[in-house]
Structure formats: C-alpha cells, structure tokens
N, C-alpha and C positions, 0 to 999 in steps of 0.2 A: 448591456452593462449599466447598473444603475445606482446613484449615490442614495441612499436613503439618511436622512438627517432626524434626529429626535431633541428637541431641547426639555424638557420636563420642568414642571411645579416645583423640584425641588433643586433646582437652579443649579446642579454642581457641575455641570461641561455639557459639549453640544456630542452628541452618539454618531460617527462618523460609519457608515456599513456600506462596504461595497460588494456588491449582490451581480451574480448571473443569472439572469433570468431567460427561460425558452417559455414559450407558450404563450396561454391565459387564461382564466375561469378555474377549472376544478383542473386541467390541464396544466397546471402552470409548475413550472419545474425551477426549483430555488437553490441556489449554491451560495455562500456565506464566504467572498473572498478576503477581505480586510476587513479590521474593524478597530478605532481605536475611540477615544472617549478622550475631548479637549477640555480639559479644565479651565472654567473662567477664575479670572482674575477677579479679587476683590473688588477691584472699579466696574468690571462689568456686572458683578452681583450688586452693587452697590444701586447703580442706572438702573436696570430694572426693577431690585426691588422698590425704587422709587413712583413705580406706577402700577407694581404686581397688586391684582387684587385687591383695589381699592376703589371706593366709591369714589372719590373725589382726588384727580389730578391736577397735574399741571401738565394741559394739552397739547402747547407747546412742546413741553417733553416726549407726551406718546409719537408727534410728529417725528420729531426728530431722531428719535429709535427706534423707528420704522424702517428707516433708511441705513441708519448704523449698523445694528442688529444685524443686518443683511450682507450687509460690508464685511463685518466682522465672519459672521459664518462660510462668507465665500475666500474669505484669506487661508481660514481655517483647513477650507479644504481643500483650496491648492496647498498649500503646508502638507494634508496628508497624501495626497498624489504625488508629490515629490519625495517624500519618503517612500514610500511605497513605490517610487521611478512605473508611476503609471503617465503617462501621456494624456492630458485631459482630453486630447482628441479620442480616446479611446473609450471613453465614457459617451454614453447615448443620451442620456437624462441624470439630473438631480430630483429627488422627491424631498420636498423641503417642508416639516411641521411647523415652523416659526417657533415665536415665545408668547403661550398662551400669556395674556395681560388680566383679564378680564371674562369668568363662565358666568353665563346667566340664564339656567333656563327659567321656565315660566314658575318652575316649581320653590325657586329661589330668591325673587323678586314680588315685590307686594303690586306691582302697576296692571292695573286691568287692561291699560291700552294698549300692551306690547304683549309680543309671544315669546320664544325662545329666541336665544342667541350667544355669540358666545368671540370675542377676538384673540385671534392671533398675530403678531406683527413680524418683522423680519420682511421687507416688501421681496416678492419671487421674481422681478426684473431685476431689478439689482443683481443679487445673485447670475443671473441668466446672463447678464453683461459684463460681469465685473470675473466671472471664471467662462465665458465662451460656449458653456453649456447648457441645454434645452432645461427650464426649468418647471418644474409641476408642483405647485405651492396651494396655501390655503383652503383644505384638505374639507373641512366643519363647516364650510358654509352652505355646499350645496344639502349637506345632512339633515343642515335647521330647514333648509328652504324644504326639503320633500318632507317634510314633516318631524324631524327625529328632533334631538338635544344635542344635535354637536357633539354627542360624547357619552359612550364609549363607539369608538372606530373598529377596535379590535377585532370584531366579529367578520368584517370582512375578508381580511386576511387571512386569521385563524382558520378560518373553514376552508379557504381554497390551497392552504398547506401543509395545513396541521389534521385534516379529518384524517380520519380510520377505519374502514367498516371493520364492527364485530370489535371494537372498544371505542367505549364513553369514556371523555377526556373533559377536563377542565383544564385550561389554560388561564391560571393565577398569576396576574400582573402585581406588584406592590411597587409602586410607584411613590409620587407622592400622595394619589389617590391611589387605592386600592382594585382593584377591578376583573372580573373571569366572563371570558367566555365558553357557554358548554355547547360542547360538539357531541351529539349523539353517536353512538356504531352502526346508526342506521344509515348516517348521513344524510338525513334527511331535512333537505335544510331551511325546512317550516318546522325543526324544531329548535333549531342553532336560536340564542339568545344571547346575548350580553350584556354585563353590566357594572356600571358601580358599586360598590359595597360601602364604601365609607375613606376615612382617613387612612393612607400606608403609611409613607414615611413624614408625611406635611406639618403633621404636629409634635410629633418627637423631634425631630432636624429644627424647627424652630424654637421652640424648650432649650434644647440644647444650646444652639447658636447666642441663647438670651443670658442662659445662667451659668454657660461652660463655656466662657471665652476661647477664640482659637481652635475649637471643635466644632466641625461644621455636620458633624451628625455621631451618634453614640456608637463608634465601631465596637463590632462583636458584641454586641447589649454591654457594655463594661457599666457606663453607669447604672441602666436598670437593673443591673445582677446584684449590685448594693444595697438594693430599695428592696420595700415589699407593697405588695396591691396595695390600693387605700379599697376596699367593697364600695363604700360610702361614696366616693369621685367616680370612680366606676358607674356605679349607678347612674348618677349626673348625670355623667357623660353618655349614657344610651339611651339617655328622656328624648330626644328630637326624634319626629316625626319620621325624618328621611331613615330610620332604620325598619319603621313599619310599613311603608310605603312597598309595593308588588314593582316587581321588575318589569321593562328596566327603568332604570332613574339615574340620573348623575350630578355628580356633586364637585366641589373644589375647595381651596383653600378663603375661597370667599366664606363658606360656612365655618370650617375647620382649621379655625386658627387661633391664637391665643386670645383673645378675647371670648371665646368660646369656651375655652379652657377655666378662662378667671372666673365665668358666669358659674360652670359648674359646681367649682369650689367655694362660690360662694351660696349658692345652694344647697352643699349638703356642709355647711362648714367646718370645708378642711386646708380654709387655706395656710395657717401653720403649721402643715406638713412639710418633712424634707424633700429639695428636690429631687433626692435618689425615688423618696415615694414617688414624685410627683411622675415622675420616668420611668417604671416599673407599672404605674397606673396605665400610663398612656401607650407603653409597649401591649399591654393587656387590652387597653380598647382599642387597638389595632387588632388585635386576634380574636376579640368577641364580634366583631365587625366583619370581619371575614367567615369566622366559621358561622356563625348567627345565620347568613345569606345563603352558605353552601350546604345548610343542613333541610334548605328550602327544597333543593331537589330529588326528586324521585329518589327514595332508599334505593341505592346499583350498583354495583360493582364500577366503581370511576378510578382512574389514574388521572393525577393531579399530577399537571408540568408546570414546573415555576419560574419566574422569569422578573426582574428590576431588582431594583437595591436593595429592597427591604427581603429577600430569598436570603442575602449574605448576614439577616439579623438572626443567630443562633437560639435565642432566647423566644421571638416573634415563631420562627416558624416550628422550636417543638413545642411550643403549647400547641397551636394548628394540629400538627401531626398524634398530640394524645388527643383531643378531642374528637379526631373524626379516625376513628381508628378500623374503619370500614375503606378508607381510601389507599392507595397506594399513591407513594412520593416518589416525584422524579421532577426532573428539571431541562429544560429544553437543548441540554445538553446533548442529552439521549436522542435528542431530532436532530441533530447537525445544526443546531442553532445557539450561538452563546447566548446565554439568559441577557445578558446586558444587553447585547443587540438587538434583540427580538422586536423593538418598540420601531428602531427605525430600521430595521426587516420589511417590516410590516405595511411603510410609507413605501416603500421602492415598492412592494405588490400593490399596492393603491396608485401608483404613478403607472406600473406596467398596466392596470386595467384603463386605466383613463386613456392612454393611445393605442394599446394596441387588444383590450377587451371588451366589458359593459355590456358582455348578452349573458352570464351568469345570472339568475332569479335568487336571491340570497333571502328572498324578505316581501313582504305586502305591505310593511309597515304596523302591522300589527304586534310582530313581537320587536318592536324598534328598530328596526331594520331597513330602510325604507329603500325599493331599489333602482338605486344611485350609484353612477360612475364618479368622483369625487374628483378634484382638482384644474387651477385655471393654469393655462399651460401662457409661457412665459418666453420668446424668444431670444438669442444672446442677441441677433444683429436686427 
C-alpha cells in the first residue's frame, strides 16, 4: 500500500493517490484505491510562490519551506486517511515529489562550471515522522546524478504499467509543462523515450491569475473562446531554440513565463492586443508545442492517453485532436487510472522499485533514460 504524492508547477493542491501495488519491473501490478486533490490556500501559494522559479531568493525562506512544506503535506494526508477511515498503520510507504522551487538543466543556464540540476523541497523525514510512515522522497536527484535532467520521470512508470504489445501509445501529460512518453507495441524498451514539449498549463494559469483576478486558471478555455490567435505572437513565441532542440530535453517555468511572454510581444509588436487575444494565443502555443513534438514520431498508428489539467481544456485539446488526425484519443481513464492522478501513480511506482525492484533495464542512458532506481528512503522512527 502506497501514498504517492504529486505537487505540480502549477501550484493548485497536493495529488493524494493511494495505490495497491503487487510485484515490480514490467511485473508490477497497480490498483488506484483513493484519490483526492488538496487545495492550497492562498497563503500557501502565496510562500511558495515567493521562491518558485526565481533566480534570486531569500534563502532564509527556501530554509524554512523546506521543513513546512513537508509539515504541511504530511497533515494533509493524515486528513485523507481519515476520511478515508484508513489506518495509517496500513500504509507501507509514502512516495513523496516535493515542490519543485527551482529546474536547471545545463540546457537552461549560461555557467560552464556546473551541469544539470534541478530542486525540490518538502524535506521526506519530516513527512516520515510527522505521519509514522516509511517515506521515499526526492525522486530527480539520483536522475541528474546518472546522467539525465531531472525531468521528465515519467517514462519510468509509463513503461512498467502502461506498455502494450501490438499498440504504440503516447501517454500526454499537460501539466504545467507539457510532456509524453512513447511506448512502442514492441515493448521494447530501447525504444521508450520521454519528454518535454514545452509550456502546458504554466503560462496560461499565470496570464490569467495577472489579468483575471480571482481565477486561478481559464476553466473550459472560457476566456480563450473570446479571443482570437494573434499569427504574429504565435510566431514570437515559437522562436526559442528549446522547440528545435531533439529529444529528449526539458524545460520549466524558469523559461516559460511571463516575461517570456512580454519579450514576444514585444517582438512582433502586439503588445496592444486584448487579453482575450492574448489567451487564445497562448492556449495555441500550447497545442503547436505539443503537436509540433508529436508529429516528430514515426508516421503509426498511435493511441494517445491523456492525463493533468490541461486534458479538461476543451479548446487546448480539439485543436490537438484536428491536427493529428492520424491518432486515436483516449484518456487514461480507459487504463483504470484517473488522469488527474496519474502524475502521483506514477511516484508510488518509483517508490515500489526503489525497495522492493531496480533490476528492470529501462535505458543506457542514451535515449534519457538512465538506469536508475530513484528515491532516498526516510524512516518515521
């Protein structure tokens, strides 16, 4: 039995999934018993975003929300153990993602003297003592260390739950970054790759949050549906390098944020457009971003599973769907897995290999993959 925890870039609650797991490796046998989604409080969006994705903190701060953070997600889930009248003795493990603060790979950063890296905070002792249970945290370090970017994760899970033989699957995450893992029908897993694409929900939800008080992301594209493309921003916005770049690669809200945004517009000068454009734009370079990536692969016969926030933006995913009109839609529903929980699914499988796996070969490290059992394990006593 195991909690898997997901906090995301786009900051709106901590992904609560309580998973049965038998097995491990390509063995591994996943059941989806709870699942709820805690919404932060404006004071906790408030704190972090006071250190998200910024070059320059106040370190004091990161200290100290280190330890909160942690506090805070372990209340949380005694809170849903007790709705749920589970027994936290009942639970074997937590697999804890933290709150990424800070991505840096090498691709991102101008300093020759450093490689990749990338933080997450939330400390996993904390948690371990503060709910009595075995905790398996900071997931991205061992990733940077065997060679990869810290990010995308996904591919390890994906493969040991989601393959198929005899169907090619892409498993499309829209997060706050965007990101797919492709699973071939061979299963062959020197072909499994993963990766980012670009911005999901990162720069629409903060657009939003700036010029639509009180909305903390555009449900159902309402505002985009008022707007129309700008071409000319569009454009802008798909000049940076990271869309030419070969997989995989990854990216964050460090590149993809509204000063990113302003740069554009002032590039192709459109910054007196309305914000309805301005939102209609940026729902679009979400979907040129995505499909731009996935037309990278082998013309196949693929089924697309969709899975985060950005799946429930109706406007976002039928452009997707006219554009790649060779694909078949579906949603990880159709797996026994609710799309919203799929992210911290996917940590409880990272948590079960780290003790009770880590002889599956996923990767050489050539297609990013590098092969690594991932997570520091964290005692309650």
């Amino acid at each position: 039995m195991v909690i898997g925890l997901m906090s995301g870039t786009s900051l709106d609650g901590l992904d609560v999934a309580l998973c049965r797991l038998q097995g491990s490796g390509s063995n591994t046998a996943i059941e989806l018993l709870q699942f709820e989604t805690i919404a932060y409080d404006p004071f906790f969006q408030q704190e972090v975003r006071s250190v998200f994705a910024k070059r320059q903190v106040d370190l004091e701060k990161v200290c100290l929300l280190h330890t909160w953070i942690a506090a805070q997600h372990a209340h949380m889930i005694l809170g849903c153990l007790q709705r749920w009248q589970i027994d936290p003795k009942a639970v074997d493990m937590i697999a804890s993602h933290g709150q990424t603060i800070y991505h840096a790979p090498k691709t991102l950063h101008p300093n020759d003297a450093f490689g990749n890296a990338t933080l997450q905070i939330g400390d996993g002792d904390h948690i371990a003592v503060l709910t009595g249970i075995l905790t398996i945290s900071d997931f991205r370090q061992k990733h940077v260390a065997a060679g990869g970017e810290g990010a995308p994760l996904a591919a390890y899970g994906d493969y040991l739950i989601f393959s198929k033989q005899g169907e090619n699957r892409v498993m499309l995450n829209i997060g706050g970054i965007a990101n797919f893992t492709y699973l071939p029908g061979s299963c062959d897993a020197r072909e499994v790759f993963s990766t980012d694409v670009g911005p999901g929900n990162t720069l629409m939800d903060a657009y939003i949050q700036k010029h639509f008080p009180g909305n903390n992301f555009d449900k159902d594209a309402a505002i985009a549906l008022q707007g129309q493309v700008n071409e000319a921003l569009l454009y802008a916005l798909m000049q940076h390098a990271f869309f030419a770049k070969g997989f995989p690669k990854t990216t964050g809200p460090e590149l993809f944020n509204l000063a990113y945004l302003e740069e554009a517009m002032q590039n192709s000068e459109q910054q007196d457009i309305s914000p309805y454009d301005v939102m209609a734009t940026l729902n679009r370079f979400t979907a040129t971003g995505i499909i731009e990536a996935l037309r990278r692969i082998p013309e196949q016969a693929i089924t697309l599973y969709a899975s985060g926030g950005g799946m429930h933006n109706p406007l976002l995913m039928q452009y997707i769907r006219e554009q790649l009109p060779g694909y078949t839609f579906r949603d990880t529903n159709s797996l026994y897995i609710n799309p919203d929980a799929k992210e911290a699914v996917l940590f409880a499988v990272l948590a079960n290999e780290c003790i009770c796996g880590g002889e599956e070969v996923l990767g050489d490290g050539s297609n990013g993959i590098p092969h690594v059992t991932m997570g520091k394990v964290s005692f309650p006593y």
